[in-house]
GUSERO-702471 format. One record per residue (C-alpha): x, y, z. Coordinates in steps of 0.001 Angstrom, whole numbers, padded with zeros to 6 digits, always signed. Example, Ala and Ser with C-alpha at 12.3 -4.5 7.8 and 13.67 -1.06 7.14 Angstrom:
<pts>
+012300-004500+007800
+013670-001060+007140
</pts>
This chain:
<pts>
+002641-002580+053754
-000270-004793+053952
-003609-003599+052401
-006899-003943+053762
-009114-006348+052675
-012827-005053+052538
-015344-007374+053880
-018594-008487+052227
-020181-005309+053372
-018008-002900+051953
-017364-004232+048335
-019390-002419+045478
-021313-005356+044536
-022705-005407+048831
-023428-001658+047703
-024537-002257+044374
-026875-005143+046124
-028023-002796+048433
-029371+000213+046263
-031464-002760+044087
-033050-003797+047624
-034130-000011+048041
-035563+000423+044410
-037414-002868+044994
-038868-001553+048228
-039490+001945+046821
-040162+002109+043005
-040915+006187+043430
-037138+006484+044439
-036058+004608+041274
-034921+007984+039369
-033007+009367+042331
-031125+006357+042980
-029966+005157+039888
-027325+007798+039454
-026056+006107+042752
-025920+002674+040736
-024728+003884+038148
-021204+005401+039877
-021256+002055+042150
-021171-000228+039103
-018389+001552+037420
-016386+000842+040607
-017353-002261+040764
-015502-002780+036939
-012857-001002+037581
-012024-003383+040594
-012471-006280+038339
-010920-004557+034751
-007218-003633+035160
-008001-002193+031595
-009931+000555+033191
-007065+001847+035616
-004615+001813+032728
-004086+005511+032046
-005854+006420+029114
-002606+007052+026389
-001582+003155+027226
-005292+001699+027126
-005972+003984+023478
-002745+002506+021875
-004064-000914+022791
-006795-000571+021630
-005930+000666+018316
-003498-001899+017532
-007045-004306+018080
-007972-002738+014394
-007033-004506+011518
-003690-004190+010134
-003640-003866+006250
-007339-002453+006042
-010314-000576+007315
-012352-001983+010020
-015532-003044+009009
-019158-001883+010902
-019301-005918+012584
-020082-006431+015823
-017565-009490+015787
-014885-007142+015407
-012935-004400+016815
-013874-001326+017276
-017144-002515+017871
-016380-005501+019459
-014500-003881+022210
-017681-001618+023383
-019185-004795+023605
-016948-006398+026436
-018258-004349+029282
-019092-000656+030765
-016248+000854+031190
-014722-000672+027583
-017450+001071+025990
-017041+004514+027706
-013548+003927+026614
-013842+002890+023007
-016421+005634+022584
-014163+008251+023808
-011221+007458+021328
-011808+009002+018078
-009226+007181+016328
-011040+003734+016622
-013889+005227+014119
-011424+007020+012051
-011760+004327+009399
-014369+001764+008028
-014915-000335+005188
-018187+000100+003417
-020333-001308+000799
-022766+000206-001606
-025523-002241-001053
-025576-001426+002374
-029091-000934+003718
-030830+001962+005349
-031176+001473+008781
-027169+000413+008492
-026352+004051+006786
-027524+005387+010254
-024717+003734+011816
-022160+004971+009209
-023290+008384+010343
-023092+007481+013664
-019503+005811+013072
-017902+008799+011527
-019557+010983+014031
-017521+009082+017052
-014380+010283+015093
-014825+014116+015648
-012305+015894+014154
-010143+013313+012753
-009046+012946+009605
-011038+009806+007715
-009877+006667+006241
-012566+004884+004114
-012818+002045+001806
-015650+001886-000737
-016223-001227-002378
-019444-001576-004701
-021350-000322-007403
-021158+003515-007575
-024456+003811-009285
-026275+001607-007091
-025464+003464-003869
-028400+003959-001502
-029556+007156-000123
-027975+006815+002991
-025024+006485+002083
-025143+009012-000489
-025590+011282+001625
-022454+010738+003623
-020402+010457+000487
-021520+013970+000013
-020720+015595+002998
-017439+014140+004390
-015558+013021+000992
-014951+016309-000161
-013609+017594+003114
-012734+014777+005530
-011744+012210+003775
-007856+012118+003776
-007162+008202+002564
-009568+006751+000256
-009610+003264-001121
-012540+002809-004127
-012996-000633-005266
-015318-000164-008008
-016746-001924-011137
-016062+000535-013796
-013497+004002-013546
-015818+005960-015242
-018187+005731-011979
-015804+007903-010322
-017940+010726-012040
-020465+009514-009362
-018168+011462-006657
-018112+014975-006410
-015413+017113-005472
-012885+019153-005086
-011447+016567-001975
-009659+019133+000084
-008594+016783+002501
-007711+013318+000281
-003939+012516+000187
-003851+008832-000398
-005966+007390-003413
-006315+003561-004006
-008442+002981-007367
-008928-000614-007910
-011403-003296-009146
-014015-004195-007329
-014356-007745-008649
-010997-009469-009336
-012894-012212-011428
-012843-009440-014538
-009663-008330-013432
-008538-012102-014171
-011032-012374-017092
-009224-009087-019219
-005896-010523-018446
-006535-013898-020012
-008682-013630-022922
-006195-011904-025201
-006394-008759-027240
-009608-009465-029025
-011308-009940-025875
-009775-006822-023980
-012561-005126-024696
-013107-001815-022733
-011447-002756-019480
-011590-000671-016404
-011500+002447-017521
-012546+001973-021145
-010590+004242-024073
-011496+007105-021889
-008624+008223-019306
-010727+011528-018262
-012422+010289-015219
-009381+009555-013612
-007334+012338-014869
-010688+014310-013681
-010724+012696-010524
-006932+013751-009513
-007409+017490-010667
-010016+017598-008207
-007936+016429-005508
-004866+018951-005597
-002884+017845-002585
-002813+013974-003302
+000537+012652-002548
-000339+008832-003297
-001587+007192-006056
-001979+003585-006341
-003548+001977-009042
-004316-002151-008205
-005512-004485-010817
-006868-002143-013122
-006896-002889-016788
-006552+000056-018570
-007291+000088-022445
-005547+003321-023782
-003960+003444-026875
-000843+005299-026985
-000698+008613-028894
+002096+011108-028744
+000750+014398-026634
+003055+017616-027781
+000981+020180-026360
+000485+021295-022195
-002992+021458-022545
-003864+017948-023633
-001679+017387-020281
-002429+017294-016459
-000224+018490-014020
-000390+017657-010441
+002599+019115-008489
+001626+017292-005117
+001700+013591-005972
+005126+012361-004611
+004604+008548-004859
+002666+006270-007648
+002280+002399-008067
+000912+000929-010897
-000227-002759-010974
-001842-005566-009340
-000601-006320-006118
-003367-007140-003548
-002119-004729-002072
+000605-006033+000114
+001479-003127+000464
+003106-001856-002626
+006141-004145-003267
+008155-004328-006267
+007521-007485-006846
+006710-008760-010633
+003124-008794-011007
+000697-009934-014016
-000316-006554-015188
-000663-002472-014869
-001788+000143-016310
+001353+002263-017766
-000754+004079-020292
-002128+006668-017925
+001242+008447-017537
+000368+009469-020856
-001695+012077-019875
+000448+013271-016644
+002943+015726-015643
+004224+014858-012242
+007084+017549-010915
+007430+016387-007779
+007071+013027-008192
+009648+010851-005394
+008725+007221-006452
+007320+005379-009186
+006448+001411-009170
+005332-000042-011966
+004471-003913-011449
+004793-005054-015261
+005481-003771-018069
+003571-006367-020572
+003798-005333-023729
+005834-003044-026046
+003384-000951-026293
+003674+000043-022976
+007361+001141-022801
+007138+004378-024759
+004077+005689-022398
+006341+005458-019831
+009963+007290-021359
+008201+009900-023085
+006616+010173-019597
+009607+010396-018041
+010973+013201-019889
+008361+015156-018335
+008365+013958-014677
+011705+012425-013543
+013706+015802-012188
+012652+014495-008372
+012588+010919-009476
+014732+008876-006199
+013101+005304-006547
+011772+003719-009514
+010661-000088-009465
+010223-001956-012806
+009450-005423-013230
+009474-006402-017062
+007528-009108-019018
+009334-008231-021974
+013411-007225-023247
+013556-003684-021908
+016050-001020-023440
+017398-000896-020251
+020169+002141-021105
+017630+004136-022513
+016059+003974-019093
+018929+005386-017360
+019509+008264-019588
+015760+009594-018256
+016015+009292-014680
+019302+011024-013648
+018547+011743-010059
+017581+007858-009649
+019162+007032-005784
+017056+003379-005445
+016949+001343-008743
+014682-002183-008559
+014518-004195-011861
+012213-007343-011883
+012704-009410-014978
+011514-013300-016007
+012594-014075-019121
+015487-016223-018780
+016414-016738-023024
+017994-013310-022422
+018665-012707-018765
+022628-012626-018865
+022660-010161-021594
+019906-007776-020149
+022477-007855-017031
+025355-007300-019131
+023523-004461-020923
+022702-002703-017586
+026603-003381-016052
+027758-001937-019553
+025921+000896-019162
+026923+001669-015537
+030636+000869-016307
+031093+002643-019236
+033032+006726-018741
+030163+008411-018869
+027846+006327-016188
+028886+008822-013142
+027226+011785-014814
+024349+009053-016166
+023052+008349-012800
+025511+009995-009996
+023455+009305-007092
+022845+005853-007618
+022808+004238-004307
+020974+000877-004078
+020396-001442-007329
+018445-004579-006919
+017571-007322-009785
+015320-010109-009327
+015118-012730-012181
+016634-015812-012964
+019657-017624-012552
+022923-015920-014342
+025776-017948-015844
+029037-017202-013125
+030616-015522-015888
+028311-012809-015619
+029133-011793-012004
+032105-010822-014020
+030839-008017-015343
+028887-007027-012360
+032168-006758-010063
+033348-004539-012522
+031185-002227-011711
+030563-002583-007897
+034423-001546-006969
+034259+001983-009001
+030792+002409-008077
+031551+002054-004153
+034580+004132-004708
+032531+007133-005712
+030924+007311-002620
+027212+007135-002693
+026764+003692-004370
+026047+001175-001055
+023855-001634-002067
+023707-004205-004562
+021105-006987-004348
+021058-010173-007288
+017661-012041-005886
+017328-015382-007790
+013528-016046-008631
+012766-019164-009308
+010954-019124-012350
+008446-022290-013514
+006711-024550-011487
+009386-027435-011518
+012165-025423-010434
+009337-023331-007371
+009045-027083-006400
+012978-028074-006955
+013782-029401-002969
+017102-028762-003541
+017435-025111-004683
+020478-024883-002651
+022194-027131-004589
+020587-025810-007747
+022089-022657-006811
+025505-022975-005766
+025551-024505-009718
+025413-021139-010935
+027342-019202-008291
+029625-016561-008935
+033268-018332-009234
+035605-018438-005851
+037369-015681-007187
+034568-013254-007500
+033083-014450-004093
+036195-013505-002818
+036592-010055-004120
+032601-009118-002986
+033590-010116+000261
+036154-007962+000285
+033539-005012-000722
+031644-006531+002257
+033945-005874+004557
+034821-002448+002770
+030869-001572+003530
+028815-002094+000941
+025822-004784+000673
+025620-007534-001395
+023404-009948-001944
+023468-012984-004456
+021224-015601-003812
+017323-016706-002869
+015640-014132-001021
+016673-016092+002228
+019579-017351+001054
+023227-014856+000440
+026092-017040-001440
+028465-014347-000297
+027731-014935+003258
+028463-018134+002542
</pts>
């Protein structure tokens, strides 16, 4: 069917043209005319915009995926959401009408106070939505404006909070209970120090992030009794370990179901081996219902008993636990405390003693007992560095029974290339088909592979038994 093409005296802009002659020639008739405008402008952009005759589902989930990925947009006119009421009318009645797009925002404490008006105005755009916010700053130095939102929606809006601060014991500078907060991201505002505490050596250590204290924090998640997540990034935390025997010296918090510990970024919370966490804080937690634990790096022996006697309290609904070790691990030990363990990721470096910490671990998972150690094991993955072949001995040892009770379906060996020289070796290929398992044992994994279960030896990229 053809369609009728208006001529120059029927388009919106003729119309639009026309209405501006007749306020010109009568300014009393402004008023009453320019709700006429008005409507003939918005046709005019929705003949121009095929945004605007999108229906309104496809144009918000466009929009949306304008916002920034792995954080919270910040208040810029440069970018979205505010950029997008910027493009024209009918992107602004748009924007403006979708309460997710103001859902979240970054803010910083030194904001000023004609920009706290806009915060206000920002969170007010999201109606009844639940708020993500990231607060970066000094939590002493925060201006009045902003105060004053911190102390109205935190406690009962806020459902994912990220605080990048400069010290842990400014979290007394929040007050709750926080109703609403389920996702809690406690990390340093200024990586510099984070760097600074990690380099200087014990004597230099000082009080770190949170000091010798651990009762902000442990004050902080009382007060918010439905948190599920915990994530704590490049926090150095100075607490000595001391042996807690009685429940009150403890906190409980039945809701938290997943906890990472370390310095990652966050890119988003993989287990990969990172410089340094904070372990010591279990210490002073009971978590029941606790899911999955990631710990970046455990860096020093005094860190390893923090975490089993922790353990003992808080691994009945244990399913994933992450580990990467600086440091020979008692790796058996671990495996008598988490008994409901289904996803096991150990992350080692030290390559002196990598093919006995394996050994240990395919010992341990061998031996009579291991079904009743950890029954529902179901995926195990070790990144470190090269083994000798004759260790994939002992690890197909274990990968035939294990897949013949059933739930075991996943082994991953990830070589990491460990110092600079061998990052920069062009020929890790070669390097690694050195050190690959023997034909025999390639042989009998692919027959696993074809059985069903995974397996991956190799570079990230690269799977020797695919080969």
């Amino acid at each position: 069917m053809a369609t009728k093409s208006l001529t120059p005296a029927e388009t919106p802009a003729s119309d639009a043209a026309a209405v501006l002659r007749e306020l010109d020639a009568s300014s009393p008739s402004r008023n009453s005319k320019l709700p006429e405008l008005e409507g003939v402008l918005q046709e005019l952009e929705k003949r121009i915009d095929p945004v605007s005759k999108l229906p309104l589902e496809i144009t918000t989930a466009i929009f949306i995926l304008c916002l920034p990925k792995s954080s919270c947009p910040a208040p810029a006119p440069s970018s979205a959401p505010m950029l997008l009421r910027s493009v024209c009318r009918s992107w602004k009645v748009i924007a403006l009408s979708i309460p997710q797009l103001w859902s979240s925002i970054r803010l910083n404490t030194e904001i000023s106070v004609n920009f706290g008006s806009l915060v206000a105005l920002w969170i007010a755009r999201a109606q009844s939505m639940p708020l993500s916010i990231s607060l970066h700053g000094d939590l002493t130095a925060v201006k009045p404006s902003l105060r004053a939102i911190i102390d109205q929606h935190f406690p009962t809006y806020v459902q994912n909070l990220e605080l990048y601060i400069s010290k842990g014991r400014q979290l007394d500078k929040l007050k709750g209970p926080f109703a609403s907060l389920r996702t809690l991201t406690l990390g340093q505002d200024d990586p510099a120090s984070f760097l600074v505490h990690c380099s200087c050596g014990e004597e230099h250590d000082g009080d770190g992030f949170f000091g010798r204290d651990a009762r902000p924090c442990v004050k902080f998640l009382s007060a918010a009794p439905d948190l599920v997540e915990l994530a704590m990034d490049r926090i150095f935390f100075n607490v000595p370990f001391k042996s807690i025997s009685t429940s009150s010296q403890l906190t409980t918090h039945s809701s938290l179901k997943r906890l990472f510990l370390g310095g990652f970024g966050y890119d988003a919370k993989r287990p990969e081996p990172i410089s340094h966490c904070s372990v010591q804080i279990l210490q002073y937690l009971t978590l029941p219902s606790l899911e999955r634990l990631v710990i970046f790096s455990l860096s020093s022996p005094s860190e390893v008993e923090p975490l089993f006697t922790f353990l003992q309290r808080s691994s009945a609904s244990l399913h994933s636990l992450s580990i990467g070790l600086d440091l020979p691990f008692p790796v058996v030990r671990l495996l008598q405390l988490i008994p409901n363990i289904k996803e096991l990721d150990l992350n080692f470096q030290w390559s002196e003693t990598a093919d006995e910490f394996v050994r240990s671990l395919m010992t341990a998972l061998h031996s009579n007992n291991s079904v009743n150690l950890v029954p529902n094991l179901g995926r195990l993955m070790i990144r470190g560095p090269q083994l000798e072949p004759e260790t994939y001995e002992d690890v197909l040892e274990v990968l035939s029974p294990r897949r013949g009770h059933g739930s075991f379906d996943s082994f991953k060996f990830i070589w990491v290339p460990g110092d600079r020289r061998e990052r920069s070796n062009v020929n890790l290929d070669e390097a690694l088909m050195k050190k690959a398992p023997s034909a025999h044992v390639l042989e009998a994994m692919r027959q696993l592979v074809v059985d069903g279960l995974e397996i991956h030896v190799g570079l990230k990229d690269r799977n020797v038994v695919d080969v």
